[in-house]
C-alpha positions in Angstrom: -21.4 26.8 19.3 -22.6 23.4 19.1 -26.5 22.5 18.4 -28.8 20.9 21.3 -31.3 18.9 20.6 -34.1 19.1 23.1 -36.7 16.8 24.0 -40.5 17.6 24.0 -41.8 19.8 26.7 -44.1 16.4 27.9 -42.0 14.2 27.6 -39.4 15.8 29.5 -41.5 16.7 32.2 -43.1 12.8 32.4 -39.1 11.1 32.7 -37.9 14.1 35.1 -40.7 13.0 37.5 -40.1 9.3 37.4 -36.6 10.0 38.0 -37.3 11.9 41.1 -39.7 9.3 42.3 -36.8 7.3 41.9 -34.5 9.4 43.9 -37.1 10.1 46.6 -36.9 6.3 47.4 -33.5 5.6 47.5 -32.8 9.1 48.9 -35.6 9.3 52.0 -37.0 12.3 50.6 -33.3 13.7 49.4 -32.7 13.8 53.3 -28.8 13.3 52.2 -28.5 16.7 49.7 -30.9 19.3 51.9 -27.8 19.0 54.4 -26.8 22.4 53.2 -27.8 25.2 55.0 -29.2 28.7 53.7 -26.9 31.2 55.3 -26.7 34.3 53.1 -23.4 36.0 52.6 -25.1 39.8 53.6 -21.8 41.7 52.5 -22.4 39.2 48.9 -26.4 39.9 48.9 -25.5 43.6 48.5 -23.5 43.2 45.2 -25.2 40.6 43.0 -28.2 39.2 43.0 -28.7 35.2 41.7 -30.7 34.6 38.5 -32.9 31.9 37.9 -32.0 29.0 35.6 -34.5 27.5 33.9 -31.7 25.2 31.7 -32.9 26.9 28.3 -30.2 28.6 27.0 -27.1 26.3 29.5 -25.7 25.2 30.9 -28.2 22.1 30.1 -29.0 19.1 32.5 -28.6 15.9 30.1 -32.2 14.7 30.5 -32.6 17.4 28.8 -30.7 16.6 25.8 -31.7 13.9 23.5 -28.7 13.9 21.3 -26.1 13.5 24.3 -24.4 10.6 22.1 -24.0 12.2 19.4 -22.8 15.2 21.0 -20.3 14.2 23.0 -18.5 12.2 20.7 -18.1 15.6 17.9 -14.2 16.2 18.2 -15.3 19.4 19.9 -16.5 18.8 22.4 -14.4 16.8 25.8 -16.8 13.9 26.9 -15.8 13.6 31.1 -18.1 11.9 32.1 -20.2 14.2 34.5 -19.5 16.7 32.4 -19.6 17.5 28.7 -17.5 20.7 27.5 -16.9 22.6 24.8 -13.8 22.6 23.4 -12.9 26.8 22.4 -10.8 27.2 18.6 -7.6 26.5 19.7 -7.7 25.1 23.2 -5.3 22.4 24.0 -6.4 20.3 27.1 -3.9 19.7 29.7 -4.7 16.8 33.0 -3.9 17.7 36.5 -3.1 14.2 38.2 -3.1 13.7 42.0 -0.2 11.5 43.5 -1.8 8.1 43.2 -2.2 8.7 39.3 -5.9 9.5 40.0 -7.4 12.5 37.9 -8.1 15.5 40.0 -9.0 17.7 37.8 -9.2 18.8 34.0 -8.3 22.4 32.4 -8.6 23.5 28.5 -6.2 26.5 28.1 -6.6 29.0 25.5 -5.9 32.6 24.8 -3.7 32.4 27.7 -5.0 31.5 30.4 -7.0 28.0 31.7 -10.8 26.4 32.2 -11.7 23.9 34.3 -15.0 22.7 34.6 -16.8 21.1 37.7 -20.0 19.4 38.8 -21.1 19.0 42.2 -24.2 17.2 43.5 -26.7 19.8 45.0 -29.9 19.8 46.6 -33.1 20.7 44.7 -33.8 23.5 45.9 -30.9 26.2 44.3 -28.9 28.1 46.7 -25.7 26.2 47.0 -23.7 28.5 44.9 -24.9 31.2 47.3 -23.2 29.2 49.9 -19.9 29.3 47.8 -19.8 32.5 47.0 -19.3 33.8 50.3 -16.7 30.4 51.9 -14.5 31.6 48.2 -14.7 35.2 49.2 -13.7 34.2 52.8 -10.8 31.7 51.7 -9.3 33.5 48.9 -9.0 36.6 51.1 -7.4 34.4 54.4 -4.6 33.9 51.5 -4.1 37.5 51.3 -6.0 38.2 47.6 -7.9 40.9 46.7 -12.0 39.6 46.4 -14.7 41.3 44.3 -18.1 40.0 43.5 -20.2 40.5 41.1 -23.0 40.0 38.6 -22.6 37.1 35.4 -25.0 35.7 33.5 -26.1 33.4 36.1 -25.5 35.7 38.9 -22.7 35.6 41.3 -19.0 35.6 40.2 -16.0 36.0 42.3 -12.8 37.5 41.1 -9.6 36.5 43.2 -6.5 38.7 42.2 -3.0 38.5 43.6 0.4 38.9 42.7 0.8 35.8 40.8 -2.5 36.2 38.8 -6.5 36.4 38.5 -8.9 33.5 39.4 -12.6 34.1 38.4 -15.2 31.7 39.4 -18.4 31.4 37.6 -21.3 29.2 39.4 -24.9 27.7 38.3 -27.3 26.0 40.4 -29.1 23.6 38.4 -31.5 20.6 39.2 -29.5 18.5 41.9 -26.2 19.6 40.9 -24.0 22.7 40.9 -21.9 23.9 38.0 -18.6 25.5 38.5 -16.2 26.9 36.4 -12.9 28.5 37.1 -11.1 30.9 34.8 -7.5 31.2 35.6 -5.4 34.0 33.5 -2.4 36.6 34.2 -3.5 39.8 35.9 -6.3 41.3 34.0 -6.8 38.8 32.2 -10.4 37.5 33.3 -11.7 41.2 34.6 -15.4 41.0 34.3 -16.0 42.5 30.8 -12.3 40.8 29.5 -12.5 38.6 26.6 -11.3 35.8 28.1 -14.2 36.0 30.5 -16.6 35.7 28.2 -14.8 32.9 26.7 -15.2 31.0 29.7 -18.8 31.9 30.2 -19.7 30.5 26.6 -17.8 27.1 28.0 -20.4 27.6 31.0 -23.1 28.1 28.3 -22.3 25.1 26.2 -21.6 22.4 29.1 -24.0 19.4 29.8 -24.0 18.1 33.1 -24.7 14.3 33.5 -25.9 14.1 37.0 -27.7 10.7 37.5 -29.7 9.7 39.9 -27.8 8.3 42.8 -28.2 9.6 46.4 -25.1 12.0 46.9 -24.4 14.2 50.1 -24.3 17.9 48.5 -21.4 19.4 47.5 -19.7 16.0 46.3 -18.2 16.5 43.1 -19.1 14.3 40.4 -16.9 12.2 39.1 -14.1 12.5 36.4 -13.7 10.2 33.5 -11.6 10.5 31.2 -11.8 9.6 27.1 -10.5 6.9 26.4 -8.1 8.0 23.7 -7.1 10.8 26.3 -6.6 8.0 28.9 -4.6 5.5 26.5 -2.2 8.7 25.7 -2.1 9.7 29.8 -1.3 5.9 30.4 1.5 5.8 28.1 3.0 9.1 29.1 2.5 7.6 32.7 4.5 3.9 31.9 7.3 6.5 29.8 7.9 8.6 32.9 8.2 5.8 35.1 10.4 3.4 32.9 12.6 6.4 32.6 12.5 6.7 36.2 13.4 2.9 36.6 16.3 3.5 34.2 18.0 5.8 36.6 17.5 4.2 39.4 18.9 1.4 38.2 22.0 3.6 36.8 22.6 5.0 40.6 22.5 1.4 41.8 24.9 0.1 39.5 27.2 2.8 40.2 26.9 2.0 43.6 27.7 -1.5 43.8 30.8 -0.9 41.6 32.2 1.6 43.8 31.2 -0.8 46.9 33.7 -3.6 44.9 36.2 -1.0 43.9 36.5 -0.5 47.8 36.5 -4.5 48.4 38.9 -5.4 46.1 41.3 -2.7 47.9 40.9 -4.1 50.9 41.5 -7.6 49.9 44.8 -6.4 48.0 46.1 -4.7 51.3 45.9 -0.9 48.9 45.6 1.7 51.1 42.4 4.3 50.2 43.7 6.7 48.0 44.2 10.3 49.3 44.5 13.4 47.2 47.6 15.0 47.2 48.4 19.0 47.2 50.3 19.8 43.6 54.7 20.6 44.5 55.5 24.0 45.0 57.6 25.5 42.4 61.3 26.1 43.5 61.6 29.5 43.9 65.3 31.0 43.3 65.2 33.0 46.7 63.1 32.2 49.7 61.4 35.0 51.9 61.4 34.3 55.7 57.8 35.4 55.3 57.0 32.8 52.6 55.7 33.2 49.0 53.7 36.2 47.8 50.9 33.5 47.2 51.3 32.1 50.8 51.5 35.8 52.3 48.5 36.5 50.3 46.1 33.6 51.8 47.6 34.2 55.2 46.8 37.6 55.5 43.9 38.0 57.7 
């Protein structure tokens, strides 16, 4: 996996409090992010228990990181923005776009199955994945899949299974913002001690979240940028798909406006419209008062 650099103990500590003073004052005392509520999932209490995350061993906080730069721009690693991710051997990335051409969301798949990596904004105190945990439970089971929950790395995990496959989320609270990962596979596929799940918790482990310091109400996600090489090569793909789109629509209209002279030009000329015609019979040598074996054969009820 890729190497961090950290920054002195000191030194981190000294900017993490100016930025907080910072975010105190433009936040009135982060009265925007403590809108979340602690309302513990009792039936989720009993299965895992959440672990503490100190940031040492990542997902990492990018304050924390004194390299970021350099980092994000190894070809292993996907630079988007709030979040920098770890690209697995052999993981091609695929873009999910929303109708407008906006970029909802971004997934690497490998081994068979897809990642997708998410940042929300959080309040300081941790607890919002708790929250989660239990509104995931609750929705993926109003859509009729089976729910498990149990204990990661970081604590919680949910495992959605249905017919059509397995979801596994994997959350971390960190310092104002929330980390979320979704593993998405075939069934089986991301069962708790499957490889594929511990692919997607080194992805977890090897994330940097870039949260900056402006006042967010919790649970927003952070936003999505793509690189711009990835965005050059979505914009062309974009302008190919729609000129091909053009083309055929100006095919149809062509087609269209010939038929509609094809029909003037008739009319000016008096032609009546065409009308198909039923092939001749073939003379038969001898009729039957009851017709042809052909005409007895769709007759007959």
């Amino acid at each position: 996996m890729t190497v961090f650099g950290r920054k002195r103990k000191s030194q981190a500590k000294l900017e993490t409090a100016e930025a907080e003073s910072v975010v105190d004052a433009l936040d009135g005392e982060d009265a925007v992010e403590e809108s979340v509520a602690d309302s513990p999932d009792d039936s989720v209490d009993d299965v895992a228990e959440d672990v503490a995350h100190d940031g040492a061993d990542g997902p990492f906080d990018s304050e924390l990181v004194s390299n970021l730069d350099e980092l994000a721009a190894q070809p292993t690693m996907l630079d988007l923005g709030s979040v920098v991710v770890p690209i697995p051997e052999g993981g091609q990335i695929q873009v999910d776009l929303a109708g407008n051409g906006s970029v909802n969301n971004v997934f690497v798949t490998v081994a068979g199955g897809r990642i997708s990596m998410t940042a929300f904004a959080a309040p300081k105190s941790a607890g919002q994945w708790r929250d989660v945990v239990g509104e995931l439970s609750e929705s993926l089971r109003g859509e009729g899949a089976t729910v498990s929950v149990t204990t990661g790395p970081w604590g919680r995990e949910v495992l959605g299974s249905s017919a059509g496959g397995d979801l596994r989320f994997i959350g971390v609270d960190g310092p104002r913002w929330m980390l979320r990962c979704v593993a998405v596979g075939a069934k089986g596929l991301v069962e708790p001690d499957s490889e594929f799940s511990e692919l997607a918790r080194e992805v977890v482990r090897g994330t940097v979240v870039r949260r900056g310091s402006e006042p967010l109400p919790a649970r927003s996600p952070l936003t999505i940028t793509l690189p711009e090489v990835l965005a050059t090569q979505l914009e062309g793909a974009r302008e190919q798909q729609m000129a091909q789109h053009q083309q055929e629509q100006q095919r149809l209209a062509l087609q269209q406006l010939a038929q509609q002279q094809q029909a003037m030009s008739q009319a000016l000329r008096g032609d009546p419209a065409p009308t198909p015609t039923a092939p001749a019979a073939p003379e038969q040598p001898r009729q039957n008062p009851n017709g042809s074996a052909m005409q007895q054969l769709r007759n007959k009820p």
